[in-house]
C-alpha positions, 0 to 999 in steps of 0.5 A: 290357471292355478289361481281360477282353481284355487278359486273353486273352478273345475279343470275343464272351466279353466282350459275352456276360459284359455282356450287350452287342453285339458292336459296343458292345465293339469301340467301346470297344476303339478308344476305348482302343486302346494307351493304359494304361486310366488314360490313356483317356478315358471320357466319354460324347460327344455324339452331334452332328457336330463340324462341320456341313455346311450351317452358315452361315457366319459371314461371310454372317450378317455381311452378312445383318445389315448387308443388314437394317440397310441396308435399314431406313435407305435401302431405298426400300420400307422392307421388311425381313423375311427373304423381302426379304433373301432376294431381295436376297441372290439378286441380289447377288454373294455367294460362299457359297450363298444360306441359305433364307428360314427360315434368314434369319429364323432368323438375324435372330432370334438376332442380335436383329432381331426386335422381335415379342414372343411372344403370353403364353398364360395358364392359363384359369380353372377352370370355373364360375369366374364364380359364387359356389362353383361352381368349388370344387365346391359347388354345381351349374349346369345349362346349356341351348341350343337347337339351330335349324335342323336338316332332317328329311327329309320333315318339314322344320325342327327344333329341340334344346332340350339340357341338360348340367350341369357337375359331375354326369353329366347331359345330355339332348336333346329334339327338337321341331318348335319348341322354344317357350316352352311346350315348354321349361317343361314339358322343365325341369320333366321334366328337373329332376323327374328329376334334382333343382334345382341352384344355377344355371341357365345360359341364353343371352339367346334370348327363349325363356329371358330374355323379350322384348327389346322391353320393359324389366323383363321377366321371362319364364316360364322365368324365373319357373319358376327363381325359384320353383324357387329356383334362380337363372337365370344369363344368359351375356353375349353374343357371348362365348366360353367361358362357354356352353362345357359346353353348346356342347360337348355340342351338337356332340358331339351332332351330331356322334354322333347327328344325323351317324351316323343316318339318322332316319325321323321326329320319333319315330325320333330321340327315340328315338335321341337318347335312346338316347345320352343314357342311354349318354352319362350312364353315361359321365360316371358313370364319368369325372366325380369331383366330384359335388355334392348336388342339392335334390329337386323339390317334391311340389305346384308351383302357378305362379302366373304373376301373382305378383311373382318373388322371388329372384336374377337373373344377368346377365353382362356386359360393359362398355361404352366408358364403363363401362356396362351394359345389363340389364332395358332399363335402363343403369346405370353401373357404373364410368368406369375399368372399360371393356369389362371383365366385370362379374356383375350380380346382380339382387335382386328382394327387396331390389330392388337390384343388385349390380355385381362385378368379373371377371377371368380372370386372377385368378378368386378375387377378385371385389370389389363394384364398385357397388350400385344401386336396382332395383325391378321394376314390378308388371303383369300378366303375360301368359301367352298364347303368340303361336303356337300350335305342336305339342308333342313329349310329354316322354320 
């Protein structure tokens, strides 16, 4: 650019050659100025000012520090944040103006006054970290939650039973007066007639899903339909986050789409609804989900035998407590004194009546090691299936 207008070419001739503003080649005209083009210096500058105006000076962070260090040692409150610095300064006879309470804080921060570590956020774990090849993709679960205490205007109380798998586009909600027991088992039954059996089944520790607490080795009805479905009923551990995450989520997005944007009638009106954005739900997963795993069909004749001994796996997960113990089945088993408030998967094995405590970590999701095995045998009883209340049922859709 200097060159061509050395040469006798106008300003708006040389932006116009290179295609720049007129005001990029006067900038570089009073760059060189009459300098010979090999004297100019053409390093791109920074674009900060040399000076910064309102820059505290070195001599006020000097007094800030000795301030702090001061009020450490003969302060009578012993306080020494910014905010105290800040009230002390303003109080005193400084020359230059008073920096602000961030600026402050700033300031003890570069000079090393802040002994606070920064919390570490850690990568989470892949999702379905907790059992045996579900993160990898191989294997399916199937997450359930019930939803309680919804008002129907002019009818009263409801309840969600909601499903929602982890790898394969499937979700769905059944609204019902009660979500009993009763209601559940057939709902299972109609969703997994549909969709297929996955390896897992994931449930909370509701009575509805585990059976009553109110009496050790119980095996309720929901479970006993997984076992002989063979597939394998997961337990979440209680007041934990993130392990019901996939069905939680969906629970609000369900609320949040269905329940918040409509006005229902009745019962039948948002059956119909929740099923409308079920369907369009699924169809949305189906385009978005890359991962889909295979899913057994589900037998041609099931007979449930309610007083056969279950056979199968059980999953509970859990947390340890104080002194490294559990609580599944009514029973307290130790585990390990060393691994307090830790996670543990406790795999119940009902054919080979034992069970089997691994280790879980988050921070390393891969290595699970066989902590203990312990003998287990489930007391043979009748099983009662007669429901305590009788309760209206919603027919499955």
């Amino acid at each position: 650019m200097v060159k061509l207008f050395r040469q006798g070419r106008s300003q708006r001739e040389v932006a116009r050659r290179f295609h720049v503003a007129l005001h990029t080649v006067q900038r570089w005209l009073a760059r060189a100025g009459d300098l010979s083009l090999a004297a100019v210096d053409w390093n791109s500058r920074p674009h900060t000012p040399e000076k910064i105006a309102n820059k505290t000076s070195a001599k006020v962070e000097r007094e800030i520090c000795a301030l702090r260090k001061k009020l450490e040692t003969q302060g009578a409150l012993g306080f020494t944040g910014a905010l105290t610095l800040h009230d002390v300064l303003q109080g005193s006879d400084v020359q230059d103006p008073v920096p602000s309470v961030r600026t402050i804080g700033r300031i003890l921060h570069r000079h090393g006054f802040l002994d606070r570590r920064r919390r570490i956020r850690r990568a989470a774990p892949p999702a379905g970290w907790y059992l045996p090849g579900l993160a990898q993709g191989l294997v399916d679960v199937d997450c359930f939650d019930v939803i309680e205490d919804l008002r129907l205007e002019s009818f009263g109380l409801i309840q969600i039973f909601t499903a929602k798998a982890l790898w394969a586009p499937i979700a769905e909600a059944w609204p019902a007066q009660v979500a009993s027991t009763t209601f559940i088992l057939e709902a299972l039954q109609a969703h997994w007639r549909q969709y297929g059996l996955p390896q897992f089944a994931q449930f909370d520790n509701d009575v509805r899903f585990q059976g009553g607490h109110n009496h050790p080795d119980v095996i309720g009805r929901v479970m006993r339909l997984c076992l002989a479905l063979e597939v394998t009923p997961v337990f979440a551990p209680p007041l934990e986050m993130g392990f019901q995450g996939v069905i939680e989520n969906f629970n609000g997005l369900w609320q949040k789409k269905v329940w918040a944007r409509f006005h229902h009638e009745n019962l039948p009106a948002l059956s119909k609804t929740a099923g409308r954005f079920t369907s369009a739900y699924r169809k949305h997963l189906a385009r978005t989900h890359h991962r889909h795993t295979s899913r057994r069909p589900f037998p041609k004749e099931l007979v449930l035998d309610w007083q056969k001994p279950p056979s199968g796996l059980v999953i509970y997960l859990r947390r340890t407590d104080e002194q490294g113990r559990v609580k599944i089945l009514g029973h307290v088993f130790a585990v390990e004194a060393l691994w307090q408030h830790r996670l543990v998967r406790c795999e119940v094995d009902l054919d080979k009546h034992q069970i089997r405590f691994l280790r879980l970590r988050r921070r390393e999701p891969n290595d699970q090691p066989l902590i203990k095995t312990a003998d287990y045998h489930l007391p043979q009883r009748k099983f009662s299936t007669r429901p305590r209340h009788q309760h209206p049922v919603t027919p499955i859709r």
